[in-house]
C-alpha positions as CSV (number, residue, x, y, z in Angstrom):
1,X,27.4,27.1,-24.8
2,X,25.1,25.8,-27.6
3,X,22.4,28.0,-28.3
4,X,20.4,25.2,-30.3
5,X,17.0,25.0,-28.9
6,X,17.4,21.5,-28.4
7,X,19.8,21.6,-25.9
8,X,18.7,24.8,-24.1
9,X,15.9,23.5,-21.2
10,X,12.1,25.5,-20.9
11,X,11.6,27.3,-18.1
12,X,9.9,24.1,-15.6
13,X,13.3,22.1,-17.0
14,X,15.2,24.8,-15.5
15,X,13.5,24.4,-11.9
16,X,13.6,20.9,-12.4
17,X,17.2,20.6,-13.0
18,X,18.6,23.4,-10.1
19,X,18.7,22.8,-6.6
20,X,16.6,24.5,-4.1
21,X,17.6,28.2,-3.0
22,X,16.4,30.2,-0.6
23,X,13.4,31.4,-2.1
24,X,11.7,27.8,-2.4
25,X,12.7,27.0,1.2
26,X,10.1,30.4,1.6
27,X,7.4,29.1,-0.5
28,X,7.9,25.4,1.3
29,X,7.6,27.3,4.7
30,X,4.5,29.3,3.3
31,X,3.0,26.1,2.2
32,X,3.3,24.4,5.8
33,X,1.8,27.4,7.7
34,X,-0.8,27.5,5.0
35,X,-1.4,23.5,5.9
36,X,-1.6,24.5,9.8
37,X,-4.1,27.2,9.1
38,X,-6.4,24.8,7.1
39,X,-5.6,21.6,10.0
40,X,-6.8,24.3,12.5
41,X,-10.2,25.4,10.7
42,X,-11.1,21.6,10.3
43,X,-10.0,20.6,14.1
44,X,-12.3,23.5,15.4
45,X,-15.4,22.0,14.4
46,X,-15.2,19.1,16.3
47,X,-14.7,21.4,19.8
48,X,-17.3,24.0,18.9
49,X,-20.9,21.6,18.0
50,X,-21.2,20.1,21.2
51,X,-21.0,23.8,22.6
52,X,-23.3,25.0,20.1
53,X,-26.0,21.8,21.0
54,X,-26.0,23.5,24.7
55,X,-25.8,26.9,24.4
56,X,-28.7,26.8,21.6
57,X,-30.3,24.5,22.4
58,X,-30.3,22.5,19.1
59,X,-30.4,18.6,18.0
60,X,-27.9,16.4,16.6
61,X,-29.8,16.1,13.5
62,X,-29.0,19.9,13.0
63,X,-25.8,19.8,13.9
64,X,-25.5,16.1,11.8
65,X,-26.8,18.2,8.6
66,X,-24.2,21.0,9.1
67,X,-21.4,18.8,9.0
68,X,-22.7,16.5,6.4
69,X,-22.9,20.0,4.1
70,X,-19.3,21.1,5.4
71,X,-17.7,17.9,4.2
72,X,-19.8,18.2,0.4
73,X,-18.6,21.7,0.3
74,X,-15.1,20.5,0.7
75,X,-15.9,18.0,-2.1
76,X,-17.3,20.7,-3.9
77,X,-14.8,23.0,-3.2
78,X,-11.8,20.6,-4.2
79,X,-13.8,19.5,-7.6
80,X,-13.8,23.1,-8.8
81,X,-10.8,24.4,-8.1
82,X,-8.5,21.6,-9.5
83,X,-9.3,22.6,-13.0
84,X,-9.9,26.5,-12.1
85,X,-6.0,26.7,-11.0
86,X,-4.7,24.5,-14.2
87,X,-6.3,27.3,-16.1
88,X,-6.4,30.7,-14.5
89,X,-2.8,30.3,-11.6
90,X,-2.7,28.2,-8.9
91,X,-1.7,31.4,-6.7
92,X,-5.0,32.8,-6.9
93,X,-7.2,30.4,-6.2
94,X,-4.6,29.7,-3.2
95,X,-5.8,33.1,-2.4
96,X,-9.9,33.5,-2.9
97,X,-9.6,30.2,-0.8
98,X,-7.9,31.4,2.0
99,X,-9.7,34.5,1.9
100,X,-12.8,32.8,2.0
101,X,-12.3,30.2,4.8
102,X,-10.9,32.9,7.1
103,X,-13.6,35.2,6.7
104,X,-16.6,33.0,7.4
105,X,-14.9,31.1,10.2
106,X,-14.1,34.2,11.9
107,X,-17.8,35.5,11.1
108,X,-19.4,32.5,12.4
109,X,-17.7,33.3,16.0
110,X,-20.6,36.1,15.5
111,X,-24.1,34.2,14.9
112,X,-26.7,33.6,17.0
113,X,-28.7,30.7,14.8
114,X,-27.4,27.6,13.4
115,X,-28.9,28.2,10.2
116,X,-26.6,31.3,9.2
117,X,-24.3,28.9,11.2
118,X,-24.5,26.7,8.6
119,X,-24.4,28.6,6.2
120,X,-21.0,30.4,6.6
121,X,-19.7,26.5,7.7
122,X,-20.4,25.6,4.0
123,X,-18.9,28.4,2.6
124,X,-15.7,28.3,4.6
125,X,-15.5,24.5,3.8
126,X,-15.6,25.8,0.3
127,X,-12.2,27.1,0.5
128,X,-10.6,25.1,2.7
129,X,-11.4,22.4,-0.5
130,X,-10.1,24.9,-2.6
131,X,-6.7,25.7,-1.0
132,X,-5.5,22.2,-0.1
133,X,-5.0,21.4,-3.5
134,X,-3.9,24.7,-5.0
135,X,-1.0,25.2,-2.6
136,X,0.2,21.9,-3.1
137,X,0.7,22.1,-6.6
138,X,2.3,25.8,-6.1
139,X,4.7,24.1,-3.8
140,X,5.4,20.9,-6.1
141,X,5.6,23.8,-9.3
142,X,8.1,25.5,-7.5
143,X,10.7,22.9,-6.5
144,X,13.3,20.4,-9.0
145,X,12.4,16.8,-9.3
146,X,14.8,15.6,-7.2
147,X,13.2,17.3,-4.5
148,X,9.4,17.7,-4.9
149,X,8.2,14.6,-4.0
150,X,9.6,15.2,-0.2
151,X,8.7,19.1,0.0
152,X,5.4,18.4,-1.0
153,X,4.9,15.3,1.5
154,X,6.6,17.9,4.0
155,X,4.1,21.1,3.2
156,X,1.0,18.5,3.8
157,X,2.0,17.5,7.2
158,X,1.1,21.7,8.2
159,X,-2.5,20.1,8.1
160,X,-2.3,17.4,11.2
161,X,-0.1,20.0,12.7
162,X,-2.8,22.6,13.0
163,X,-5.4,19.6,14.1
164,X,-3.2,19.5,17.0
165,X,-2.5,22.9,17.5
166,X,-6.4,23.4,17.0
167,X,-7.2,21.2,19.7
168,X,-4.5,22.8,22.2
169,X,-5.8,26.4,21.2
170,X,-9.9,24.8,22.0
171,X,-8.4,23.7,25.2
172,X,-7.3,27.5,26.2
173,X,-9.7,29.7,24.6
174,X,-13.2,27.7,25.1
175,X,-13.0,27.4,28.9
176,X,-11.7,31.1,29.4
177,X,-13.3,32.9,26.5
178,X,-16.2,30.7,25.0
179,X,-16.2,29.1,21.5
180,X,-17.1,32.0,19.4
181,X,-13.5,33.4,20.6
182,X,-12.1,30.5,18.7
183,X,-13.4,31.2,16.0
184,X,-12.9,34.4,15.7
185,X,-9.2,33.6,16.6
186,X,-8.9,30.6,13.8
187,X,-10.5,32.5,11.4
188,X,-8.0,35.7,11.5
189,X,-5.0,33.2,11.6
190,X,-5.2,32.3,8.0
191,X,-6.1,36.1,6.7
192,X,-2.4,36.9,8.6
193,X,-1.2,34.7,6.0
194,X,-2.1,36.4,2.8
195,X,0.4,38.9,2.4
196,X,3.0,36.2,2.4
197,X,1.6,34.5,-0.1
198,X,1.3,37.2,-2.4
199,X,4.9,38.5,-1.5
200,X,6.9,35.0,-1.2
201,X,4.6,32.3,-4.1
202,X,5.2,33.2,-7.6
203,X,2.8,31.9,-10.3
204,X,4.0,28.7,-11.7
205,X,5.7,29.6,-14.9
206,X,3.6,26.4,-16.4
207,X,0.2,28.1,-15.4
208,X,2.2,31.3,-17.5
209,X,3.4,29.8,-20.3
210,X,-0.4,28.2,-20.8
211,X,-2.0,31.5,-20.5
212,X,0.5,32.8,-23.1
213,X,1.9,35.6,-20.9
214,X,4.9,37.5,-22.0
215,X,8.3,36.6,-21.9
216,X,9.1,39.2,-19.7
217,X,6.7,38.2,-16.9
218,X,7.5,33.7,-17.1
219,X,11.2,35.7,-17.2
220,X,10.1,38.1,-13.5
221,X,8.5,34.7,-12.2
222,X,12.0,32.7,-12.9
223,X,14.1,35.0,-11.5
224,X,12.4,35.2,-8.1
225,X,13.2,31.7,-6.9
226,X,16.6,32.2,-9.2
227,X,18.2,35.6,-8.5
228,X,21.1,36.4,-10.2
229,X,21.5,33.0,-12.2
230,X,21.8,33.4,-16.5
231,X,18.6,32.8,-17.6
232,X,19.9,33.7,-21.5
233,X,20.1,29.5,-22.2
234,X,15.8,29.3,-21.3
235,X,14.6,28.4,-23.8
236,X,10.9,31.0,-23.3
237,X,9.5,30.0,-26.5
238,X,9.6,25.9,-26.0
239,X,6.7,24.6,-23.1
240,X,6.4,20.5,-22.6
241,X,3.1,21.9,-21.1
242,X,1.9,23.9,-23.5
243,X,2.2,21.9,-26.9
244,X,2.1,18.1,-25.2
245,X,-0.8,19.0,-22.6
246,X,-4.3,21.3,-22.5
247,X,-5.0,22.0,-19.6
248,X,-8.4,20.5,-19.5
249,X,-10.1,18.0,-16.5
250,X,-10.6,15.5,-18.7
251,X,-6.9,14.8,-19.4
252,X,-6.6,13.3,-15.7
253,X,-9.2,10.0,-17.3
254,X,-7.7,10.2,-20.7
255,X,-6.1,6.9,-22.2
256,X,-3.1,5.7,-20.8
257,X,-3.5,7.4,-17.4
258,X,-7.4,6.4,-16.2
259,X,-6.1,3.4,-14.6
260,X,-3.7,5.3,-12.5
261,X,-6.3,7.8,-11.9
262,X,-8.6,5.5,-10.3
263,X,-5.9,3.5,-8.4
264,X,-4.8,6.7,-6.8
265,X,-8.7,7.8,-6.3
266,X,-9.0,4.3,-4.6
267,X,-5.9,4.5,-2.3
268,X,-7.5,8.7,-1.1
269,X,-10.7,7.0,-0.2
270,X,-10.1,4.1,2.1
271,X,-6.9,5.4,3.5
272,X,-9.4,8.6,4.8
273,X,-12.0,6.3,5.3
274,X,-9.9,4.3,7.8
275,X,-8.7,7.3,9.7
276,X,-12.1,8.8,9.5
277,X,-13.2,5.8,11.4
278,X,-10.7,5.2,13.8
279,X,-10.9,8.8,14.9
280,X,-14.8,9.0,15.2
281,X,-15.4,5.4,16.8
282,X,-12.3,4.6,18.7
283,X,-13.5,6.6,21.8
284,X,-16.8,4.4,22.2
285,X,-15.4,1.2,21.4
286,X,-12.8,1.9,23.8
287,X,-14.9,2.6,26.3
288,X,-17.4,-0.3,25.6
289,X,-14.2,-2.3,26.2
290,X,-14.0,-0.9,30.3
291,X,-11.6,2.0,29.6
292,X,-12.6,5.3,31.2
293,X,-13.5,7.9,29.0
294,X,-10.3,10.0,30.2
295,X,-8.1,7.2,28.5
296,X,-10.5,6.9,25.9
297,X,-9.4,10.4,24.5
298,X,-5.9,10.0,25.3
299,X,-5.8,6.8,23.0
300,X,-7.6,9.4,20.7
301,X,-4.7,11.9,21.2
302,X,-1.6,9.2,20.5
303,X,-3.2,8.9,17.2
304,X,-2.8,12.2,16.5
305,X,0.5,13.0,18.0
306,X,1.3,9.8,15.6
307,X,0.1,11.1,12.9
308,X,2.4,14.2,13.0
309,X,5.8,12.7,13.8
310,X,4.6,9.9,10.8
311,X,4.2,12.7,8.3
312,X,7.1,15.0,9.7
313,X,8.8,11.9,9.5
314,X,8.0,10.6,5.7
315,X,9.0,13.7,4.0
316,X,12.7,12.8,4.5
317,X,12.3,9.1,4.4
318,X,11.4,10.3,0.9
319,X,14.8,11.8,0.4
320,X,15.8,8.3,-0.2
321,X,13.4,5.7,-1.2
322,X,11.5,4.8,-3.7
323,X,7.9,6.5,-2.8
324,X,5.2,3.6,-3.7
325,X,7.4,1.4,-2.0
326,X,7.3,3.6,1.0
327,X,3.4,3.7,0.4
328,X,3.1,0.3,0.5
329,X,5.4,-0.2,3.7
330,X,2.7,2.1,5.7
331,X,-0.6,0.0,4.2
332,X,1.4,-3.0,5.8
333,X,2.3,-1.2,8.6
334,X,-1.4,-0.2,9.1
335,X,-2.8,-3.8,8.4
336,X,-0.4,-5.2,11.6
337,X,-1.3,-2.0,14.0
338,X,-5.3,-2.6,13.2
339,X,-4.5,-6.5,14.1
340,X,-2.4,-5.4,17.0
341,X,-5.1,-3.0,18.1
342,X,-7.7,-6.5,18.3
343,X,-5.7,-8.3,20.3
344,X,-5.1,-5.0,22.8
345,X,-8.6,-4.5,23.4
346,X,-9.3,-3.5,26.8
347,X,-6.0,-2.8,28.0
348,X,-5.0,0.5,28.0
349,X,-1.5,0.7,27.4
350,X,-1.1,-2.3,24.8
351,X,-4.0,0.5,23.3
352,X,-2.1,3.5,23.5
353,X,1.0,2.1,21.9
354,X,-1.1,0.7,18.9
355,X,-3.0,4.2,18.4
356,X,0.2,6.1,18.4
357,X,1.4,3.3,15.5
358,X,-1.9,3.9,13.4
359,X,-1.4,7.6,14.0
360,X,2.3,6.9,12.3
361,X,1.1,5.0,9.2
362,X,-2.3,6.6,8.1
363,X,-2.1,10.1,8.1
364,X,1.8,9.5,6.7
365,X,0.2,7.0,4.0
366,X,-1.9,10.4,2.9
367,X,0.7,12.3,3.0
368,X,3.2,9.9,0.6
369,X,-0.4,10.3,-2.0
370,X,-0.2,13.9,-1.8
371,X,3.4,13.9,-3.7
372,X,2.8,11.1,-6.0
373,X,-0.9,12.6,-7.5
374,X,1.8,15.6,-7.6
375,X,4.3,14.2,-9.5
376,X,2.4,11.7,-11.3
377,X,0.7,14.3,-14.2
378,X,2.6,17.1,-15.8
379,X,1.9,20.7,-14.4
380,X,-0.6,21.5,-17.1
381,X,-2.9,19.1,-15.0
382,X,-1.3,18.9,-11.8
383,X,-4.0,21.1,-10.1
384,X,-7.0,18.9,-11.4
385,X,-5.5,16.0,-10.6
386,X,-4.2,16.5,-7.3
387,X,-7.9,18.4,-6.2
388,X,-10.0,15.5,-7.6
389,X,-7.9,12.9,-6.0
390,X,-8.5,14.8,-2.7
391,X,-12.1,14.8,-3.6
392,X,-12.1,11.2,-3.8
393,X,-10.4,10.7,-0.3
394,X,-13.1,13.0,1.1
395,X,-16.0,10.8,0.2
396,X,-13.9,8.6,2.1
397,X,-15.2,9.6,5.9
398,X,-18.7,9.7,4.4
399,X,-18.7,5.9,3.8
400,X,-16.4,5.7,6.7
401,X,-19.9,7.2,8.6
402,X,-22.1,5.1,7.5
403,X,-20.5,1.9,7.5
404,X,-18.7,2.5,11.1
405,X,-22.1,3.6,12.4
406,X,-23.9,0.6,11.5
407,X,-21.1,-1.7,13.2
408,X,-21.1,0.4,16.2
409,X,-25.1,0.5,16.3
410,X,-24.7,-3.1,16.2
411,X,-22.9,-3.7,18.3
412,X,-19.6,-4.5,17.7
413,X,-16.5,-5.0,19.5
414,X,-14.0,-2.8,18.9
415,X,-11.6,-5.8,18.4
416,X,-14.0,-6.8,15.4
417,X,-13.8,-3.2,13.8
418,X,-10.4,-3.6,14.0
419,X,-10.2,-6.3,12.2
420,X,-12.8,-5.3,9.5
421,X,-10.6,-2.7,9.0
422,X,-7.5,-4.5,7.9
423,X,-9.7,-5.3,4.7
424,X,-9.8,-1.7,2.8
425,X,-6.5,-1.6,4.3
426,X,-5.6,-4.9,1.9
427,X,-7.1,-3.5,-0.8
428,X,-5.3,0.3,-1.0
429,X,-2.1,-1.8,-0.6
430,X,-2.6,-3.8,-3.7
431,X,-3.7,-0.8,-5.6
432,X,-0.4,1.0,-4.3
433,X,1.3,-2.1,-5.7
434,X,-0.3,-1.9,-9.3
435,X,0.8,1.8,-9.1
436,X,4.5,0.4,-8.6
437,X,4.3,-2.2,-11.2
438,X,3.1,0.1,-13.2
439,X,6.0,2.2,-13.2
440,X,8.3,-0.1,-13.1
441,X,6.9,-0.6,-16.4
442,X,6.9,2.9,-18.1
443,X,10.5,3.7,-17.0
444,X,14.1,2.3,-16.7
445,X,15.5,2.0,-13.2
446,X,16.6,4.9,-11.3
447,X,19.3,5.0,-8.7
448,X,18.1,4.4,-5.3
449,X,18.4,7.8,-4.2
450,X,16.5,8.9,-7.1
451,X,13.2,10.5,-6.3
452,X,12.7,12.1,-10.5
453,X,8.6,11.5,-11.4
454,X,7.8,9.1,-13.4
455,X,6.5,9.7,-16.9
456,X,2.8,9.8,-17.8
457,X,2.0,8.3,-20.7
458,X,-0.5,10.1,-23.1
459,X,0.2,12.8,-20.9
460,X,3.8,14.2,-21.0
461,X,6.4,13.6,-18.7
462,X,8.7,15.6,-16.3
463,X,12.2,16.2,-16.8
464,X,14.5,14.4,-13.9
């Protein structure tokens, strides 16, 4: 074996080129429960305000201001911790996140007032902006090319799990125990999972060999998801990361890669715009439409069920093909089941079936964004860029707000939303098809199978 330094791969080149033991199967795994624990915290919300506007007696415009502050936290939350994970470990702001959402979840089963109510909401949504993007970087750090782009799509879905294992849990525990019981209950889950974290999730060697940390430890971190491999050919002294990329925010809107940026920014923000929409209107257009308020909620609940077969699903339709064509495919998908959703109007089942196809595409359309912000910078970056473009999606439902609220206030059909709908739609699906040209562009063609990143420009690239 050549010993020339040349031909001997850094330590991410190493990851990159092996394929997936045991130990990253564990770190997938912890990522999806992680994922469920966040899904549940933010599903929780939506059972507990009406409770909170009877039992104390508060108004909407309390309760209105509390979630308005939640969702800038989250903002907030994501803004910060993108470029406090590319330059102090991605593992432990995974942790102060978790840490933090679980504690003042659980404490706000505990309050008497909305104001400390409020308060602790803010704080939690904090974290829960803080660990979305953190622990899917860890995962995408942690797994080869071939592979990330599907384990990352598959540790995201844990998120519209927990929404629908929040909602079951609200079901059991509100009626028998009240809704301070569920939060006390959603809180602890997350805390449960901290000791796997810190036992399973190494540091990303990247976030290592950035911080200049000794050999020995980027050596301890390697050999945890590769036991008993020869690790004498790493080349420890040679980083892509280190020499090509700082670590700084502001590489995310350098030259060469603000354009992507801002496509990617654009496709986050009216893809959860949409869904924000759908979700919060859908039951009151329905119902202006003659259906009961019982079916209103189940059309409500095929969108989720949707939504968690669709990203379930997309993680292995991954595997195979090509991802922004895959992107694209939903927006399209999306644009016919909005259509198909004017024309069902009024009739239930025609309804149902269209909700359950929305539910496929949207949610799945976030998750296929999640692994290409992933795989789109080099890990230097990876944090920053994936927690901005989150950022970006979550100013999404606050537009989504305003703008459904004045149609609805208006009175619109919901056959007419429907169909205004299919217009941000249009426009994330030709920004998802600039993203593909653009690649096409930058890179030779890969084998259909082939799921390597593409290279970044001005940036540095990943190794297939």
């Amino acid at each position: 074996m050549s010993t020339d330094a040349s031909a001997r791969p850094s330590p991410q080149e190493f990851i990159d080129a092996r394929p997936m033991g045991r130990r990253q199967r564990l770190i997938v795994r912890v990522g999806l429960l992680t994922m469920v624990a966040e899904g549940l915290d933010i599903a929780i919300a939506g059972f507990v305000y009406p409770r909170i506007k009877e039992d104390w007696g508060v108004g909407g415009g309390a309760v209105t201001v509390t979630v308005t502050l939640g969702v800038l936290a989250m903002i907030v939350g994501g803004v910060a911790a993108g470029p406090l994970a590319d330059r102090h470990g991605r593992k432990i702001v995974t942790l102060a996140g978790t840490v933090c959402f679980g504690l003042c979840t659980a404490a706000m089963g505990f309050t008497q007032g909305i104001g400390l109510f409020a308060g602790l909401r803010t704080v939690a949504c904090l974290g829960l902006g803080a660990v979305l993007p953190s622990m899917m970087v860890l995962v995408a750090d942690w797994m080869p090319a071939g592979r990330r782009v599907q384990m990352v799509a598959l540790a995201f879905a844990g998120v519209t799990a927990g929404t629908t294992v929040g909602g079951i849990l609200a079901s059991v525990l509100v009626p028998a125990f009240g809704w301070p019981t569920l939060l006390v209950v959603c809180g602890l889950a997350p805390l449960l999972l901290i000791p796997a974290i810190v036992r399973v999730v190494p540091e990303s060697v990247s976030v290592l060999a950035a911080r200049k940390r000794p050999r020995e430890e980027l050596r301890g971190a390697l050999e945890t998801v590769a036991p008993g491999e020869d690790l004498s050919r790493v080349d420890w002294d040679h980083s892509t990361e280190r020499t090509r990329t700082r670590p700084t925010p502001r590489a995310v809107l350098s030259r060469g890669v603000a354009r992507m940026t801002l496509l990617l920014w654009l496709c986050f923000f009216l893809g959860q715009g949409v869904a924000f929409v759908i979700l919060t209107y859908l039951p009151e257009l329905a119902e202006r439409e003659g259906l009961t308020e019982a079916k209103a909620a189940v059309s409500v609940a095929a969108f989720g069920w949707g939504g968690l077969i669709g990203q379930l699903s997309v993680s292995f339709v991954l595997k195979r093909f090509d991802r922004f064509r895959v992107l694209a495919l939903l927006w399209v998908m999306t644009v016919a089941g909005l259509g198909a959703a004017a024309l069902a109007a009024g009739r239930f089942a025609a309804l149902l079936v269209t909700a359950f196809l929305l539910g496929l595409c949207l949610p799945a359309a976030t998750a296929v964004l999640q692994a290409v912000t992933a795989v789109a910078y080099p890990p230097a970056v990876r944090a920053t860029a994936v927690s901005w473009a989150n950022s970006a999606g979550k100013a999404g439902p606050l537009a989504g707000a305003v703008s459904g609220g004045i149609m609805v206030d208006a009175g619109w059909s919901l056959s007419a939303v429907m169909l205004v709908l299919t217009l941000p739609v249009a426009l994330a699906l030709l920004a998802t098809l600039k993203l593909y040209a653009r690649g096409r562009g930058q890179r030779e063609e890969e084998p259909p199978h082939t799921v390597a990143p593409r290279p970044v420009p001005g940036l540095g690239s990943e190794q297939p």
